[in-house]
N, C-alpha and C positions, 0 to 999 in steps of 0.2 A: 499225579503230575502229567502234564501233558503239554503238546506243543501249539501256541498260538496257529502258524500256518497252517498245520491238521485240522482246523478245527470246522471248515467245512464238511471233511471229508468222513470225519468219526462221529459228529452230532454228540458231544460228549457233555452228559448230565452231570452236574454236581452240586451236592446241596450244600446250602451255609449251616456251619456247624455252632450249635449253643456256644456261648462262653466268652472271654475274653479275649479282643482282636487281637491283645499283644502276643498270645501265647497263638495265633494261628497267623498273625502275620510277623513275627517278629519284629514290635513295635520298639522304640527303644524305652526306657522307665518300667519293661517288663521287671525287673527285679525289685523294684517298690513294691510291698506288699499294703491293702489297705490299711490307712489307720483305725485303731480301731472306736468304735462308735462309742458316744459320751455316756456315761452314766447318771452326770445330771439332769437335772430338771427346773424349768423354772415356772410360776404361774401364768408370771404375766409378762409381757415383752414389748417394746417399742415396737417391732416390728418383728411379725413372722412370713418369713418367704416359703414357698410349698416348691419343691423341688431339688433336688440336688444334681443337674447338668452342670455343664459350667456356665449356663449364663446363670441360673440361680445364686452357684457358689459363687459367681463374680461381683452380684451385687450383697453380698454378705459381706467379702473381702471389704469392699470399696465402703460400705455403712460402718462398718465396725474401724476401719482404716479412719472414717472420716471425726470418729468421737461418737457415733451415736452407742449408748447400752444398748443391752437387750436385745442384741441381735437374733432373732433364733430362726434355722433354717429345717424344714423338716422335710424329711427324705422317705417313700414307703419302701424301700427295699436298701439300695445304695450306691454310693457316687458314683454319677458316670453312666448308671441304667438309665435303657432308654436309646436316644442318639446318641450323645456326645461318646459313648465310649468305641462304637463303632464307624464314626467317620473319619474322614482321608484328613482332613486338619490342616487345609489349605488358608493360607495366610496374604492377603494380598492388599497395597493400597487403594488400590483401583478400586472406584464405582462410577458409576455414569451418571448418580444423581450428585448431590452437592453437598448437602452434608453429613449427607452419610459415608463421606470420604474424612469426617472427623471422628465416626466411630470408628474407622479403620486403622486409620490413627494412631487414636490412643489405644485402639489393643495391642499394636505390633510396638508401641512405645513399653506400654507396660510389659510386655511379654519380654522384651529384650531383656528388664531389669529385674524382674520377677524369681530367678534362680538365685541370684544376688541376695535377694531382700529375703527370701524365705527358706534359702537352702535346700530346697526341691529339684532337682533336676525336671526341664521342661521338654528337651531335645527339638530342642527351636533352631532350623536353618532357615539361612537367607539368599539363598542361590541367588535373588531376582527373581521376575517371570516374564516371559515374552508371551504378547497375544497375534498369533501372527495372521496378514491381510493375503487372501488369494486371486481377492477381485477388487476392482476400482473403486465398487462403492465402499468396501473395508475399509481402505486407506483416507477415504471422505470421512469416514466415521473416527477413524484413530482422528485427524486434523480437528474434528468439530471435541473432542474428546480432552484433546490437547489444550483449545481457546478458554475451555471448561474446568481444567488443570492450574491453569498458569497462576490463576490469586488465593492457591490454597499451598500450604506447608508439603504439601505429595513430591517426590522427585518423578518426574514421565518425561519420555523421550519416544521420540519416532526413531528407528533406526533403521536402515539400508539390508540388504537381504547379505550382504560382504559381513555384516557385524552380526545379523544372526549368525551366520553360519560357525563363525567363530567362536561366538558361546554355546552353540547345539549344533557341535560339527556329526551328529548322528542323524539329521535332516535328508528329507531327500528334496533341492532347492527348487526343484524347477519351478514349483507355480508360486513360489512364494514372491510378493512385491515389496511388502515392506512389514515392521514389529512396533507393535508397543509397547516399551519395555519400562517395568516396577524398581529400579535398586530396590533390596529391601525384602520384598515380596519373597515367599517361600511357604513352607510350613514348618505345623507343632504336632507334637505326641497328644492329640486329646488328655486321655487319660493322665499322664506327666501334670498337664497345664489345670486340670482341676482340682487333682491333688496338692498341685502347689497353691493356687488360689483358696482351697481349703486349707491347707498350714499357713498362709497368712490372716485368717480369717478368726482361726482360732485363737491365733497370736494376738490380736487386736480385740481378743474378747468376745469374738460370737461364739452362739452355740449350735454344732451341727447335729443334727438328733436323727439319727436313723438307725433301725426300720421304726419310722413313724408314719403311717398313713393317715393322711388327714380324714376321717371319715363324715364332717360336716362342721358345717361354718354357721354359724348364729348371730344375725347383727344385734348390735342392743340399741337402745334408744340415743346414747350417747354417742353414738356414730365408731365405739369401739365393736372388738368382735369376741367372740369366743368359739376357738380354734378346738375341736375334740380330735383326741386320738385314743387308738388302745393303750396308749400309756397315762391318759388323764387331758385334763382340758388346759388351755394357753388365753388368757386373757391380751387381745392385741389392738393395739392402738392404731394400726393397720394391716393387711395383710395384701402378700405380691404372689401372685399366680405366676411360677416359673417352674409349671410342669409338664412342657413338652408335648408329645403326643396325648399324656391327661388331662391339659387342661380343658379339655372338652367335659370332662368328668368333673373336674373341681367347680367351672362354673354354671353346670348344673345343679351343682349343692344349693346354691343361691337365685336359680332364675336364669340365666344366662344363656345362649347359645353362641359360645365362641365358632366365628368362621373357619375353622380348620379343619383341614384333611390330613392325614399319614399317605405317603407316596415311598414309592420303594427307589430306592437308588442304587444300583449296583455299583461295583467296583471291582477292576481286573490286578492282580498281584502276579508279577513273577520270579521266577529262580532267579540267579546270577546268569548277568549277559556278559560272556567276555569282554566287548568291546565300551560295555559302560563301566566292569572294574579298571579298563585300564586306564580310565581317565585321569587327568592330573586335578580337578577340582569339578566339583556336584554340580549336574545341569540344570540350567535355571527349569524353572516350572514351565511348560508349554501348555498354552488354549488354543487349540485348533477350530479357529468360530465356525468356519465351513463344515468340519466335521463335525465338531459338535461335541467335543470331548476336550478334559485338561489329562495331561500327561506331567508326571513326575519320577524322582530316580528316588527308593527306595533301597537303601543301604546299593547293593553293587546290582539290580533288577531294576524295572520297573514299575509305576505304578498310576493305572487310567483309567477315569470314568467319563463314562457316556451320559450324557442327556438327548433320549430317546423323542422321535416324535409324541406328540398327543394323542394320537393313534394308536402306538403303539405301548408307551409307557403306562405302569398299573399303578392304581387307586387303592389303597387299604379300603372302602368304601364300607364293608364290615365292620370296622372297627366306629364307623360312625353313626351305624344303627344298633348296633349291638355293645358296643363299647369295645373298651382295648381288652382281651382275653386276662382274664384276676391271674397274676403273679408273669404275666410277659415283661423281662426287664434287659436282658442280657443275650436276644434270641435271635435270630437271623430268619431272613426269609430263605426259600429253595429259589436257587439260581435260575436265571432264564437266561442262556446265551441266546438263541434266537434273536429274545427281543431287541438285542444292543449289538448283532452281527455290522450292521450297515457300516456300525459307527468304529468296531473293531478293523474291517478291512481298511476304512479311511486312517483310522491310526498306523495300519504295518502299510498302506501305502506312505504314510508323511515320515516316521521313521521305520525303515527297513527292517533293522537287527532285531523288529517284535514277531519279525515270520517266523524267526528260528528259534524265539523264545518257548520256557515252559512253565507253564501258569501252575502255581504254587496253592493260588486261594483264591474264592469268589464272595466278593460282600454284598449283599442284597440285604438290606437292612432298611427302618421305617425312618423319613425325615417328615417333617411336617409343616404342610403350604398354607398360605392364605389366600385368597383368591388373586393376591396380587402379587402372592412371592415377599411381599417383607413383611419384616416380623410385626407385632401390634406390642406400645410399649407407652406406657402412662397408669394415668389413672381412669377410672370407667366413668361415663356418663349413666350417672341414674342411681348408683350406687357409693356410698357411703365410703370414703379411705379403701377401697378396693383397688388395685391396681396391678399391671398385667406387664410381663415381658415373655411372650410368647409369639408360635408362630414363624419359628428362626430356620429357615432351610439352606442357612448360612451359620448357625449357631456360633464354631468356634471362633470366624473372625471380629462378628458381632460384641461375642461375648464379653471380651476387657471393653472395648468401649460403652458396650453399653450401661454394664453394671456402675461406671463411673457415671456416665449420664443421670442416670434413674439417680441413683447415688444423693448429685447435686439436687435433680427436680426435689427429692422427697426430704431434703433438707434444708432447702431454698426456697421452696416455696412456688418456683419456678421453673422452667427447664432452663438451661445454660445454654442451648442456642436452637434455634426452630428446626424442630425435624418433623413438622404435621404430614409428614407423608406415612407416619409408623403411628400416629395417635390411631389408640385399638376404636374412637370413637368415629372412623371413617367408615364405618361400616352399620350400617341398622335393620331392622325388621325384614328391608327389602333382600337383602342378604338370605337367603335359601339356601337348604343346603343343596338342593340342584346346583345352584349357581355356582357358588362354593366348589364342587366338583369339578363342575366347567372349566370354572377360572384354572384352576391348579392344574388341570392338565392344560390348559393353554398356556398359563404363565410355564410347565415344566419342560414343557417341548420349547416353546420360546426362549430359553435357556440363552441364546446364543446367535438370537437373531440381529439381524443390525437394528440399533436403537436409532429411531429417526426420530427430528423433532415432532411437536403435533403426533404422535403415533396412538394410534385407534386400537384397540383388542376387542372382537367380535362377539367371542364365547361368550355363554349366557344371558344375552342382552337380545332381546328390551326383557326388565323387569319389571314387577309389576309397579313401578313407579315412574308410567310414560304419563305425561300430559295429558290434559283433552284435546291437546292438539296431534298427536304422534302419529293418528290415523291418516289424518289431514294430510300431514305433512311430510309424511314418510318415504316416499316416493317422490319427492321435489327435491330434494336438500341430501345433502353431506350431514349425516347427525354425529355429535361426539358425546361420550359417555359424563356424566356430572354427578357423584354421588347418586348411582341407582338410576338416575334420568336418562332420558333422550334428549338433546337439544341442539337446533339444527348449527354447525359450525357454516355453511355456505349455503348457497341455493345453484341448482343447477342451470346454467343459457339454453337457449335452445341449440343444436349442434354442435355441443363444447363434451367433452369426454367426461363423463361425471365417475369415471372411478375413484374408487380411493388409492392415488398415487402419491403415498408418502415422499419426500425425497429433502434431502440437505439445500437445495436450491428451490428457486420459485419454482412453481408446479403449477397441474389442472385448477384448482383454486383461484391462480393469482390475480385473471382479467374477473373472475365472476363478482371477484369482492371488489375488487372497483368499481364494476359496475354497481353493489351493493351502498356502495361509501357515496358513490354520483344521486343516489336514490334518497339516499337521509337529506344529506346536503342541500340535492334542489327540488326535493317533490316530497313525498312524505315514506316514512316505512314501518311496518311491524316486526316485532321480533317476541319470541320468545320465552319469558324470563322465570315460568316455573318452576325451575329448581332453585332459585333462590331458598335461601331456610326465612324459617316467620315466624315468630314470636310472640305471644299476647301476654301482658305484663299490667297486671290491677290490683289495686288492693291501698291502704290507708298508706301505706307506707315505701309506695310505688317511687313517686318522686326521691324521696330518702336516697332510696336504693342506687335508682338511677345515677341521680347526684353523684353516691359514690364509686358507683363504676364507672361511670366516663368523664373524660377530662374536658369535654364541652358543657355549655351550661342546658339544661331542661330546655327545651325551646317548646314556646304557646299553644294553649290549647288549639288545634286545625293548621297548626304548621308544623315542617318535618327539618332536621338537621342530619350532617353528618358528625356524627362523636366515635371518642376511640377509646376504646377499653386496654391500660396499661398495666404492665406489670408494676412489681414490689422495686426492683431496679431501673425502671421508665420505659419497658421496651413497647412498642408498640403489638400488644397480644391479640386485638380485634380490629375492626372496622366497622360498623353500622349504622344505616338509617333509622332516628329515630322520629316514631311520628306520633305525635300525641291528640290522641282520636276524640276523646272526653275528658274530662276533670278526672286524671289521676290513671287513665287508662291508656296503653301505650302500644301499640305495634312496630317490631326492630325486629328489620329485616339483615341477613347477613347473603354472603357467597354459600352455593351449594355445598364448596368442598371444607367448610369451616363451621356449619350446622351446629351439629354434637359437640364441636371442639368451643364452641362458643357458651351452648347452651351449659354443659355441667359449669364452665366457670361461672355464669351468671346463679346458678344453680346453688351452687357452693358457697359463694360470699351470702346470699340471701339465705342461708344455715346458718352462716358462721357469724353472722350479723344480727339472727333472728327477728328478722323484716316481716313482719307480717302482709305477704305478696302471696298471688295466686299468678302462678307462669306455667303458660303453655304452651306448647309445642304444635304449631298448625300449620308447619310445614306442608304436610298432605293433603290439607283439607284446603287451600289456595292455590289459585293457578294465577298467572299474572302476564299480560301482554303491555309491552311496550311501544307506545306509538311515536314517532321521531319525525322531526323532517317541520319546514318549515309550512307546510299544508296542515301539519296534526291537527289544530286549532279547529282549520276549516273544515274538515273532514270528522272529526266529533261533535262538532257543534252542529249537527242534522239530525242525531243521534239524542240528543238530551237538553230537557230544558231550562240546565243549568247554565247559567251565563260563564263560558270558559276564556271572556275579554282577558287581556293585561290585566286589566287595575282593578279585577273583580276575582280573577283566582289567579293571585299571584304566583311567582317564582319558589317553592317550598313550601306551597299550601298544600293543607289536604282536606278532604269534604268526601263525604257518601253521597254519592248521587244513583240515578238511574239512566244504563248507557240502553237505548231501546228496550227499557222495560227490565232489564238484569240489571242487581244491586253490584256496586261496585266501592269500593274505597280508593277514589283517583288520588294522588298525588302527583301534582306538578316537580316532576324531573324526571330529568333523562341521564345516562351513563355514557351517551354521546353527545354532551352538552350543548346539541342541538333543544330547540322548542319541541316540549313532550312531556308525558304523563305515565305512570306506571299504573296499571289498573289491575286492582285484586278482586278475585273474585272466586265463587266460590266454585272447585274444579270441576264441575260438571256442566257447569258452564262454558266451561272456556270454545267448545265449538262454535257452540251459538254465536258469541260475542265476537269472535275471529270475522266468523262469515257476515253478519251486518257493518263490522267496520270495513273491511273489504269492499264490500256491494258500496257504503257511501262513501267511499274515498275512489272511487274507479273515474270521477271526475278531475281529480288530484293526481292522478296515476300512480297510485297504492300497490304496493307490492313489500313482496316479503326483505328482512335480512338479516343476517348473522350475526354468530359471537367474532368472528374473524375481523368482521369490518367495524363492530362494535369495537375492537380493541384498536385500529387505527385511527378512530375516530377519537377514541378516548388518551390517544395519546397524544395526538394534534391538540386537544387540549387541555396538556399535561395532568391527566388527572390520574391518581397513583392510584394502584392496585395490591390492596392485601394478600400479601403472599411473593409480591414480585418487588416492588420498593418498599412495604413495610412489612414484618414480624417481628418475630422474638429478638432478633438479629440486629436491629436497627430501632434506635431512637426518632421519635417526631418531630424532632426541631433538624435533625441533618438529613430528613426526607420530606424537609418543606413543609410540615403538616400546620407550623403555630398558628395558625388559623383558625384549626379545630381545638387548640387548646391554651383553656382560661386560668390560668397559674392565679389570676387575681381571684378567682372564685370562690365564696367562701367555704363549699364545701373540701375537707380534704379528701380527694378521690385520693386513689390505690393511683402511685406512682407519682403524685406531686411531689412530694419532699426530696425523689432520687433525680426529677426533673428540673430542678432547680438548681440542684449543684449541680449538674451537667450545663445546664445555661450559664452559670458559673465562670464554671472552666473553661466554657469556650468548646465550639466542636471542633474537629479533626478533619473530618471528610461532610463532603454535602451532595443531595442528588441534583443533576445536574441533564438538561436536556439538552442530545449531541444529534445532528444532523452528519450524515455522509454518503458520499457517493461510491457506489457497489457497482456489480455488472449485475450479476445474476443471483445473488444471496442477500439476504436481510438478518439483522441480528433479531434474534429471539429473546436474550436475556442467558446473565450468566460466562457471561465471554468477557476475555481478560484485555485489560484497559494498556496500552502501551504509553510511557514518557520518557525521554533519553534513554529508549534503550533495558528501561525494567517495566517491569509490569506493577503500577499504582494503582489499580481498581475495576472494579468488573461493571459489567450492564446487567440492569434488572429487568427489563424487557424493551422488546421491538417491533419494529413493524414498517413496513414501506408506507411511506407517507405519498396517497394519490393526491393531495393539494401541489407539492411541491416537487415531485419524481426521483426525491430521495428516500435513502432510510433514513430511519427516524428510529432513536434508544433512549432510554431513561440509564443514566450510568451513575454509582458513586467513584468520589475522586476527590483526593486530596482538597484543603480549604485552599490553597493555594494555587491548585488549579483549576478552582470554577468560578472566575470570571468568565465574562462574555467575550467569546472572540476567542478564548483557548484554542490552541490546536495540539489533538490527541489522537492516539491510533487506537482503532479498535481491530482484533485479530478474528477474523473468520476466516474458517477450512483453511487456515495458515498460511493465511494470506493479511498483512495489516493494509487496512486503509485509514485515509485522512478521515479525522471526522473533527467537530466545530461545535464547543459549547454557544447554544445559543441561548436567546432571552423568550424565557417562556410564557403565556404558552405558543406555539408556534399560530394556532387558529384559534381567536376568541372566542369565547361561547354566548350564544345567543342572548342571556338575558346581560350580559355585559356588553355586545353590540347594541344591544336596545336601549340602556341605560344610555351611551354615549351616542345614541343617534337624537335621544330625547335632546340632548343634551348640546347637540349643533355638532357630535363631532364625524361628521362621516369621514372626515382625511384621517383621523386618528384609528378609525375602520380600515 
């Protein structure tokens, strides 16, 4: 034992000791001893899950809870080994993204009623937790955090440095401005909570089986598996990778390189502080973002972990060339006070009483990162009923929600609401494990940076998945990362500050992409659009297929469509271009960050279907430039002796031609429903082709632009964006989509029969395009909709509209409130402004001006 304030002055070693936390921190649920492990055995199972943490036990609980049999979960040592039995077990509602504030959710829902239902002791507190602000831009952040809060179930509150002090009168106030406070929020006894998660589990009929080490996986032809252990083999009808820092190990059995690293976490324990026993009720959890560390009250001490710089903080990086050490389950790292000093004095400066404390224990134990910090949770692209909840460097709050998640996707057919920022399929080839490395010590040190919109992460990029253009264009432009890519977000002016100056408000950015938006509008521009995904799709039973995945009809050989690929309940699951090249041969293009996520579902029904189809994946093998702007025409047409008139290559046509001499597959449209053409080709090209459209548009005044101005352009006319007005989340008829879908069709795609009774009944909310007047901020999407007084609905994305000198949002909102002329508040940095449903789209798109100018109507222009 020793004293926090000494701790300069002694340099005082100590190692983390083997065994159980509860018995070296005095956890509470110490007195439960394990249950002991099954005797039985079954052959074959609906489902075997590989793990025993508590996210694994949680999705056993929740399958077995939900009626499926056959549950069997297998453990190689037992419960709890690993992470979950040695972390701090912080519990909180709070996240920054959006719905992964419904995994939060539902863990701290279930956790509440969990001791109830199973009879387990959990030692579940709810103090609350304050995140408190010490600088102006914090308090920016709690405000944007808050607009981001307001249309979900979460309780958050900003509150006055008067009201911290009075729930955490152990503070020292001076820099503190303001809190973001959780009701709710607290922690759990790991240990407690898996144990009771496993007696509900059992109770509901699954089977927990450890010491079982899975020692190899076997697909069979029928898409089931067979699961070997040293106790005999498991015939399964799917299996779920939820084994923590192994799963790097288990999906090597099969092929695999899961993206994960083991990162060490420390954690400080102390003795009894007088002045925290004498309190009359447990202090809420404190995040100290500045310093960089959460602080919590441990029986009558304290208890704090640091998140160390990147620099400083350590990589298991052995364990992922060599594997995890055979029987490490229950083991601790040796202590490094050093490395987490900075962040220890920041704590005995914000609360004092830690100077005079005495540190009881040091946890230095393995958690495990993805290169982006969340966890990876679905099913895998490429392979067969495989599916993954791993990667959790949050595990225990994750855990209840997510095993209910997985739960529904794996017995629904579907996910219950769109979390593609956790699909394990965001990640491919390009993923190294250099990079991997990178990330994880960048996302572990960024722990606790301020989240800004638009926010850029440097580490390990470029990968080897830049463009033929990145050389080019690298030193011109602002790039942002796009699944593995570079793609430029902005171009730099001449004499304008081209840093990357993140911020809540307009920024360095804001004149360039007007200027970018004036370029499409009245002269011509290139952009970009290689990280697109790209699909090649042939074979007898191509059309079939198609048919049955998208709810729009096959459109003619040498013309292209937009169709949507829906779920088994109507949601809108995709979005793509599709262009039909020859008789039965098809390329469908998607967004970068929905590639894989696209590709196994199309993958899957053509299995499950037994289509006889040949799909590929040529993603890599294409690069693709967009040419826009009302010059495009004249500016390629010097280039090729393909006639690019009106009424010779129409609006959604597509044709292989030769753009000076490189083969290309043009298709007429653009994403800024400007006059334009998307040209594929093949990526080794892509330099060449840049620099001759360049050279002949230099009469047109050609020049480059971005995804930035591409997205204000594409919202002037109204055109929706997968991921932002539609997924899993939202239906196609209350995000305006009936256009793209033919209910009279005769095919029955996936999702008609659930789309009808919803046109049925009538919708509820519709999306709605809102015009408002701001000073200095724009809505991004995701911000809460104000009407008399409560909050009816959020915005899916925004953007300052340079036509008319407002912002401009895409919002859902009540049926009632989207007429034209509504008037609604939208809440940014906590501030509401007026904003005005208007009739969309606010700027026509060029082949609908051209149609009505044919047509005598230029007043109607």
């Amino acid at each position: 034992m020793f004293c926090l304030g000494a701790l300069r002055l002694r340099g005082f070693p100590l190692r983390g000791s083997p065994g159980r936390l509860l018995s070296v921190c005095g956890r509470e649920g110490e007195e439960n001893p394990p249950s002991p492990a099954e005797t039985r055995w079954k052959d074959r199972a609906e489902t075997v899950i590989i793990g025993g943490g508590c996210v694994g036990v949680s999705l056993a609980y929740h399958l077995a809870k939900a009626g499926m049999k056959d549950v069997v979960l297998l453990e190689k040592s037992e419960l709890t080994a690993g992470s979950t039995w040695h972390a701090a077990g912080l519990t909180t509602y709070f996240h920054p993204g959006i719905n992964l504030k419904k995994i939060h959710y539902d863990s701290i829902k279930l956790y509440e009623k969990l001791e109830e239902e199973t009879g387990q002791e959990v030692g579940f507190h709810q103090p609350g937790s304050i995140r408190i602000a010490t600088t102006p831009v914090r308090v920016d952040e709690f405000k944007y955090q808050m607009t981001r809060t307001g249309w979900h179930a979460t309780e958050q509150y900003i509150i006055e440095p008067e009201k911290i002090q009075e729930m955490f009168p152990l503070l020292n106030m001076n820099k503190i401005l303001a809190g973001l406070y959780n009701p709710g929020d607290g922690h759990i006894d790991p240990y407690s909570l898996t144990m009771a998660l496993a007696a509900g589990a059992r109770k509901y009929g699954a089977l927990l089986k450890y010491p079982a080490p899975v020692t190899s996986l076997k697909p069979k032809s029928d898409g089931t598996w067979d699961v070997e252990t040293p106790q005999g083999s498991i015939r399964a009808n799917r299996i779920v990778n939820a084994a923590g820092f192994w799963a790097r190990e288990v999906g090597k059995m099969i092929g695999l390189e899961h993206p994960l690293i083991p990162v060490q976490h420390q954690y400080v324990v102390t003795s009894t502080i007088p002045e925290v026993k004498a309190l009359k009720r447990e202090l809420p959890v404190l995040r100290d973002l500045e310093g960089s560390y959460y602080l919590r009250q441990e029986r009558d001490g304290l208890l704090f972990g640091p998140y160390e710089s990147q620099e400083k903080m350590k990589v298991q990086d052995s364990w992922v060339t060599n594997g995890v050490p055979p029987g490490f389950g229950k083991e601790l790292f040796e202590s490094d006070l050093d490395r987490i000093m900075e962040h220890v004095e920041a704590a005995m400066e914000m609360v004092p009483v830690l100077k005079k404390a005495d540190i009881i224990n040091i946890v230095n134990g393995p958690i495990t990162y993805s290169p982006d910090i969340l966890p990876m949770v679905g099913p895998h692209q490429g392979v067969r009923n495989y599916w993954v909840t791993i990667g959790f460097g949050y595990g225990i709050i994750h855990a209840g929600g997510v095993g209910k998640y997985l739960s529904d996707w794996i017995l629904h057919g579907e996910p219950p609401f769109d979390l593609i920022e956790l699909d394990p399929n965001r990640y491919g080839k390009w993923t190294t494990t250099q990079y991997t490395e990178a990330k994880a010590r960048e996302s572990y040190g960024f722990n606790n940076i301020v989240g800004y919109p638009k926010e850029e992460r440097f580490a390990g990029r470029p990968t080897q998945r830049v463009s033929g253009l990145y050389k080019t264009l690298e030193s011109k432009c602002s790039m942002g990362f796009h699944a593995g890519w570079e793609q430029p977000h902005w171009f730099y002016q001449p004499g304008q500050d081209t840093g990357y100056r993140p911020s809540f408000r307009r920024t360095n950015w804001f004149d360039p992409v007007g200027s970018e938006y004036k370029q499409v509008m009245q002269r011509v521009g290139v952009i970009d659009l290689s990280p697109f995904g790209k699909f090649n799709i042939k074979g007898q039973d191509s059309i079939r297929l198609l048919d049955h995945l998208f709810a729009n009809v096959i459109p003619k050989v040498g013309f292209t469509n937009i169709s949507h690929m829906l779920t088994p309940k109507g949601q809108v699951y995709a979005e793509l271009t599709v262009s039909h090249l020859s008789p039965g041969e098809f390329l469908l293009i998607t967004g970068s960050g929905s590639e894989l996520h696209d590709l196994r579902w199309i993958e899957e029904e053509a299995v499950k279907g037994g289509y006889d189809v040949e799909i590929k994946n040529i993603t890599d093998e294409l690069g693709v430039l967009g040419v826009a702007g009302p010059h495009a025409r004249k500016a390629l047409q010097k280039l090729t002796s393909e006639d690019l008139s009106d009424d010779v290559f129409k609006f959604l046509q597509t044709k292989s031609l030769k753009v000076s001499n490189i083969p290309v597959t043009a298709i007429r449209i653009s994403y800024t429903g400007e006059l334009g053409w998307e040209l594929y080709h093949r990526r080794e090209d892509s330099a060449a082709l840049y620099d001759v459209i360049m050279n002949a548009g230099q009469e047109e005044g050609i020049d480059n632009f971005g995804t930035y101005a591409m997205n204000a352009l594409r919202l002037e006319k109204a055109f929706r964006a997968w991921g932002s007005e539609m997924n899993c989340d939202t239906n196609p008829l209350e995000a305006g989509l009936g256009y793209f879908i033919k209910l009279n069709k005769p095919a029955d795609f996936i999702g008609k029969q659930a789309l009808k009774q919803i046109k049925a009944k009538g919708l509820k909310r519709r999306l709605v395009c809102l015009t408002l007047a701001t000073d200095d901020v724009d809505p991004e999407g995701n911000e809460s909709i104000w009407y008399g007084g409560k909050v009816v609905g959020n915005t899916t994305s925004g953007s300052y509209s340079y036509s008319i000198q407002k912002s401009l949002a895409f919002a859902y909102v009540p049926v009632e409130l989207s007429k034209v002329g509504q008037q609604v508040e939208v809440e940014l940095l906590g501030k509401n402004y007026s904003a005005t449903v208007i009739q969309e789209p606010l700027v026509l798109t060029e082949p609908i001006r051209n149609q009505l100018q044919k047509k005598g109507g230029k007043d109607k222009i």
